[in-house]
C-alpha positions as CSV (number, residue, x, y, z in Angstrom):
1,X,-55.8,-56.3,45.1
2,X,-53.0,-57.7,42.5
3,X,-49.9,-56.7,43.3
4,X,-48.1,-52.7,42.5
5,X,-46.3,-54.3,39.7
6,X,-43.0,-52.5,37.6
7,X,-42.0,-53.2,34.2
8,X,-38.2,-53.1,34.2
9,X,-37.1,-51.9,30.2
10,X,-33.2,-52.6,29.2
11,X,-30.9,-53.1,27.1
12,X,-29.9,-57.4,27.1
13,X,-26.5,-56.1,27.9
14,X,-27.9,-54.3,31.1
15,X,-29.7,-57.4,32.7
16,X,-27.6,-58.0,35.6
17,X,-27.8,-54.3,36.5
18,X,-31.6,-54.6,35.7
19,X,-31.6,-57.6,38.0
20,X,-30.4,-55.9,40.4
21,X,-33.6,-53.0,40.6
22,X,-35.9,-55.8,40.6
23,X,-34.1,-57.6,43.6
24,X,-35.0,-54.2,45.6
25,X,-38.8,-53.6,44.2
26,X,-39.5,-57.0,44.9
27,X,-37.9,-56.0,48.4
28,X,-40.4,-53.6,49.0
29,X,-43.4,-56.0,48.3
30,X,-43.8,-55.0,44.6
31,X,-44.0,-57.2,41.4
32,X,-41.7,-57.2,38.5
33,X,-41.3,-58.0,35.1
34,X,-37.9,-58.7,33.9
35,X,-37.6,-60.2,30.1
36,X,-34.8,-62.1,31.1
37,X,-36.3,-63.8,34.0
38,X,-40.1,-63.7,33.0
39,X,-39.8,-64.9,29.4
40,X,-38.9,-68.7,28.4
41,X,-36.2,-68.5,25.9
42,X,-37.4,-69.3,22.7
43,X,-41.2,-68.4,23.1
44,X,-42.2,-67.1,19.9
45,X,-44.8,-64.7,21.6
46,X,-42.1,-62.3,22.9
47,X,-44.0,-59.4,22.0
48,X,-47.9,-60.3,22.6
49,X,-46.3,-61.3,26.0
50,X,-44.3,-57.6,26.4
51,X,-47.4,-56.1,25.8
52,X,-49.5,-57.9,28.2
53,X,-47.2,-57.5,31.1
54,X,-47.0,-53.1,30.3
55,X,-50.7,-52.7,30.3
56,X,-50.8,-55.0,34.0
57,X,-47.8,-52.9,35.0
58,X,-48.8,-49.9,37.5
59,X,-45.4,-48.1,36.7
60,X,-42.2,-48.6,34.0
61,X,-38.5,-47.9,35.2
62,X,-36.5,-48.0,32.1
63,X,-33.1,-47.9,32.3
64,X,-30.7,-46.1,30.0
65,X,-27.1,-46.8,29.6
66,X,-24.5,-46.6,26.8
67,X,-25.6,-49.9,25.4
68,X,-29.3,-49.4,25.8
69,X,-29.3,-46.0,24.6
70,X,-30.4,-46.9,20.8
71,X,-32.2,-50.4,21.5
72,X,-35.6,-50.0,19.9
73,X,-37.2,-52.7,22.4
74,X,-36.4,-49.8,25.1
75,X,-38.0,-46.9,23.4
76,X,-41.3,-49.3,22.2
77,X,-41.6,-50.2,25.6
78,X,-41.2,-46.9,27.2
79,X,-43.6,-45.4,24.3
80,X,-46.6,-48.2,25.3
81,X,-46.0,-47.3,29.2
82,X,-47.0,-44.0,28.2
83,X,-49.8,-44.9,25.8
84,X,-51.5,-46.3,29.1
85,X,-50.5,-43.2,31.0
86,X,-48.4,-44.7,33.7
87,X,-45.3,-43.2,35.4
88,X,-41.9,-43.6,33.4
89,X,-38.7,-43.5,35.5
90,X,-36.2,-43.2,33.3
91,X,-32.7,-44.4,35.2
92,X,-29.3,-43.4,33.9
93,X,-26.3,-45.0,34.6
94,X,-22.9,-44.1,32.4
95,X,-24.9,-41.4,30.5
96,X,-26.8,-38.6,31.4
97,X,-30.3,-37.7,29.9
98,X,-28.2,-34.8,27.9
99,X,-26.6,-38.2,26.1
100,X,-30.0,-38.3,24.2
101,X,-29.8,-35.3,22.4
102,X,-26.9,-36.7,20.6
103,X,-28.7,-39.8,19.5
104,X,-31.0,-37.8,17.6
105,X,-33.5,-39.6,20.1
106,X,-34.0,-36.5,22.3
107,X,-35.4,-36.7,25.8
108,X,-39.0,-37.0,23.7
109,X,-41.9,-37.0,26.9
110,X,-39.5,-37.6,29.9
111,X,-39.8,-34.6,32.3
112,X,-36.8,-33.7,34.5
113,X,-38.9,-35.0,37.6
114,X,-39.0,-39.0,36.2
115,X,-35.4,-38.7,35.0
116,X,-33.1,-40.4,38.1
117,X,-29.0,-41.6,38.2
118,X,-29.0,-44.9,39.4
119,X,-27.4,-43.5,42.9
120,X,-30.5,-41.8,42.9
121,X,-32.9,-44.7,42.4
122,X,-32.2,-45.8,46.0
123,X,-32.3,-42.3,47.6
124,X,-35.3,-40.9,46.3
125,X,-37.3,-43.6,43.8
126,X,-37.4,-46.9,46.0
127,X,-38.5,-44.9,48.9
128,X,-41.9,-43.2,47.0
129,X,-42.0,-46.7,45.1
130,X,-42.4,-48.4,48.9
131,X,-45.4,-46.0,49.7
132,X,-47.4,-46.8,46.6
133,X,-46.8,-50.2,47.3
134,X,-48.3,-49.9,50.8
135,X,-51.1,-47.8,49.5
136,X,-51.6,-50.5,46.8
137,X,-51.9,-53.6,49.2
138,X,-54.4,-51.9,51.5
139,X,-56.7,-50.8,48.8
């Protein structure tokens, strides 16, 4: 079995904060992919690459903040996730999902029940993350 891999979506000015989710699913036995980490800088197949590592993703956490908010990357990402029809977390952290509406973005397909605060990430995501995991490595 390959390992329960998540696709961690951000804003470049959220990467330590997105560093910081992947340190705890990686805690829990999962894979990650982190742009920052996963990409050599100045590798001209960015996107081919992006692509690849969504559809071998089992879920996609992005995260939303004031900076991330309107970064295109974010919303393509988050929009091939749920082309493949995997689970999209959506993480807030100095916003709330309301914040959307005034972008003109709108919440689009994110249902209240994938929509977290990061305070909530460790109380309620990282603990049903860790059983999929284990369900994933004994399959």
């Amino acid at each position: 079995m390959d390992d329960y891999k998540i696709f961690i979506s951000h804003g470049s000015k959220d990467a330590w904060i997105a560093g910081q989710i992947a340190k705890e699913v990686r805690s829990l036995g999962g894979a990650t992919f982190l742009d920052e980490t996963d990409i050599p800088k100045g590798n001209l197949d960015f996107k081919r690459i992006i692509l690849e590592e969504i559809k071998a993703s089992n879920e996609l956490i992005v995260l939303f903040t004031p900076q991330s908010q309107m970064r295109s990357w974010v919303w393509i990402e988050m929009g091939a996730a749920w082309g493949r029809d995997i689970p999209v977390v959506a993480v807030f952290y100095g916003m709330e999902a309301s914040d959307l509406e005034d972008t003109g973005q709108g919440k689009g397909f994110l249902e209240n029940s994938n929509i977290l605060t990061l305070d909530d990430l460790n109380n309620e995501y990282l603990n049903q993350l860790r059983l999929r995991i284990e369900k994933a490595a004994r399959s």
